[in-house]
C-alpha atoms as a printed R data frame, in Angstrom:
   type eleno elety resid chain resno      x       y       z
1  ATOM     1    CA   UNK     A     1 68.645 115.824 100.842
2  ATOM     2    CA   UNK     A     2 69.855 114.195 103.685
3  ATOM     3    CA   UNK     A     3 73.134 115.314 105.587
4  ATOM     4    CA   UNK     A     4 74.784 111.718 105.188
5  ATOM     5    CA   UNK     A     5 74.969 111.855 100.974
6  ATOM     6    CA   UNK     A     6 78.440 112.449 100.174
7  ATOM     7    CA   UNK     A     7 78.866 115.411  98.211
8  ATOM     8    CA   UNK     A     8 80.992 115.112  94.998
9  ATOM     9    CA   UNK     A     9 82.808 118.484  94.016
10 ATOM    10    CA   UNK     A    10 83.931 118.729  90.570
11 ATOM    11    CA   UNK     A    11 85.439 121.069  87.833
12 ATOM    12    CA   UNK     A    12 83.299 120.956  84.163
13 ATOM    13    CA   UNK     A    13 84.602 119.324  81.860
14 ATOM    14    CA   UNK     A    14 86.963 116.987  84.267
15 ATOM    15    CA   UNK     A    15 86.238 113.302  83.198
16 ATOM    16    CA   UNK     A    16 87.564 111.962  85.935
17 ATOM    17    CA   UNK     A    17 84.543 113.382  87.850
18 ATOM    18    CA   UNK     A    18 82.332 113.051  84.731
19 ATOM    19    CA   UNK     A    19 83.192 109.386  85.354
20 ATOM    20    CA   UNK     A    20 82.588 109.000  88.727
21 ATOM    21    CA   UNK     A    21 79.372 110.433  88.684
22 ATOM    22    CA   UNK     A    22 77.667 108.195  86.242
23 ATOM    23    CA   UNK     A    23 79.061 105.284  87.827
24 ATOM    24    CA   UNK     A    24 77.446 106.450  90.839
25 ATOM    25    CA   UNK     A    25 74.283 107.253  89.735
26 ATOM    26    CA   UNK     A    26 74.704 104.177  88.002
27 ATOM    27    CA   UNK     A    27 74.981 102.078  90.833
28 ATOM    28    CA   UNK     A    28 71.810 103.871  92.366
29 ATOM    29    CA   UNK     A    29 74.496 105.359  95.245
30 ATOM    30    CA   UNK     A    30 72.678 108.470  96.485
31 ATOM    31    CA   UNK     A    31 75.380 111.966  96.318
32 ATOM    32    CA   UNK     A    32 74.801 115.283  95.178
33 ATOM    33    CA   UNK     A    33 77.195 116.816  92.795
34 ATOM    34    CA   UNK     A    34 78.249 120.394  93.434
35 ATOM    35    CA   UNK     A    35 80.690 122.612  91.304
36 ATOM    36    CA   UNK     A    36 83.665 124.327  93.159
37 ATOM    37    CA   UNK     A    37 82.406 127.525  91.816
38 ATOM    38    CA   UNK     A    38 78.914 127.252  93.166
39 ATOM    39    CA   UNK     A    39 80.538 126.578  96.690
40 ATOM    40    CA   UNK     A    40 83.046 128.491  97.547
41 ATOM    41    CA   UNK     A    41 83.609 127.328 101.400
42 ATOM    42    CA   UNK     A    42 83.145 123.665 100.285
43 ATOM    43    CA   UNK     A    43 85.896 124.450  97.743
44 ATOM    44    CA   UNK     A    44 87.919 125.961 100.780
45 ATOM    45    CA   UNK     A    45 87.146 122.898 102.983
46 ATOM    46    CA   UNK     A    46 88.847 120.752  99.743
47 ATOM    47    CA   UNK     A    47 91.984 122.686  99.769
48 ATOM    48    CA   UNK     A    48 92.792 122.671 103.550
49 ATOM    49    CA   UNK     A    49 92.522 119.084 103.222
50 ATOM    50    CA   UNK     A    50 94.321 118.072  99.798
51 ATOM    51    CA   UNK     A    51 98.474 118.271 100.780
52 ATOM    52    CA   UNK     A    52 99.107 120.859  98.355
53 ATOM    53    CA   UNK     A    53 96.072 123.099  98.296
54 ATOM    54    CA   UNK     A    54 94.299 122.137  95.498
55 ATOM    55    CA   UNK     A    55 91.215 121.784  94.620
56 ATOM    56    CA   UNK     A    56 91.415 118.354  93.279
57 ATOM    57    CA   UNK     A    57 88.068 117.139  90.817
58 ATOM    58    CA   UNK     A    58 87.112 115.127  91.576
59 ATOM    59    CA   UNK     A    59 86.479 115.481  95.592
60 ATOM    60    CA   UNK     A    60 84.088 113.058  97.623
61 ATOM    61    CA   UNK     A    61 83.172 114.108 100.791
62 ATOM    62    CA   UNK     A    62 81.984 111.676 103.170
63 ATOM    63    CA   UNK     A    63 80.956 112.795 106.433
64 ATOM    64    CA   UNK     A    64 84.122 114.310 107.495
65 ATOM    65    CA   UNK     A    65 86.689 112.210 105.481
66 ATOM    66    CA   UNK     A    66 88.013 113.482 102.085
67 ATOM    67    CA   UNK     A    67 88.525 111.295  98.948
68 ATOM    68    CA   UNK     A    68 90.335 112.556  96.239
69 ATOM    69    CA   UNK     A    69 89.904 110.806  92.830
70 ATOM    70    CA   UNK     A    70 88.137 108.104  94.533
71 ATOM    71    CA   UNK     A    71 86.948 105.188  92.844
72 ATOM    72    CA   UNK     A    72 83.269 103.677  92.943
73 ATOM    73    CA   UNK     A    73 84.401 101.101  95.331
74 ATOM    74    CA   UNK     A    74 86.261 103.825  97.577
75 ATOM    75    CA   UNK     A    75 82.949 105.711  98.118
76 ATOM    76    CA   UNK     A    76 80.991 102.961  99.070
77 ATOM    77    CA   UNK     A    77 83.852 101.770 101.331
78 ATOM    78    CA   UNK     A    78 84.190 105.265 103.026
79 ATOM    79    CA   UNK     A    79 79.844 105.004 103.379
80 ATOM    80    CA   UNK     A    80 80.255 101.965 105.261
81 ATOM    81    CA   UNK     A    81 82.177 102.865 107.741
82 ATOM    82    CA   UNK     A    82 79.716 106.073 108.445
């Protein structure tokens, strides 16, 4: 996959991030899903940048910004200005 997909890291069972995925997928807008537990330095990388430490689900990572609870609209936004 290429280095450019956002990454969406999510707890099970959140539907928040349950959400966001299918509307993603959805909307054909290529991402790969990956669980905080599965990853741990990508969970590390989500708590230095949420304000309170948290790993937050769910977490978009595009390029190097950091969207917490985005929206479908958000993501694409953040994709455009790559």
């Amino acid at each position: 996959m290429a280095d450019d997909v956002p990454i969406v890291y999510y707890t099970p069972g959140c539907p928040y991030s349950a959400r966001l995925r299918a509307r993603l997928t959805l909307a054909r807008v290529p991402h790969r899903s990956v669980r905080f537990r599965d990853d741990e330095a990508g969970a590390r990388a989500v708590r230095e940048h949420h304000e309170e430490g948290f790993e937050l689900s769910p977490t978009v990572v595009v390029g190097s910004e950091y969207l917490s609870n985005p929206s479908l609209r958000q993501v694409r936004e953040a994709i455009a200005r790559r």
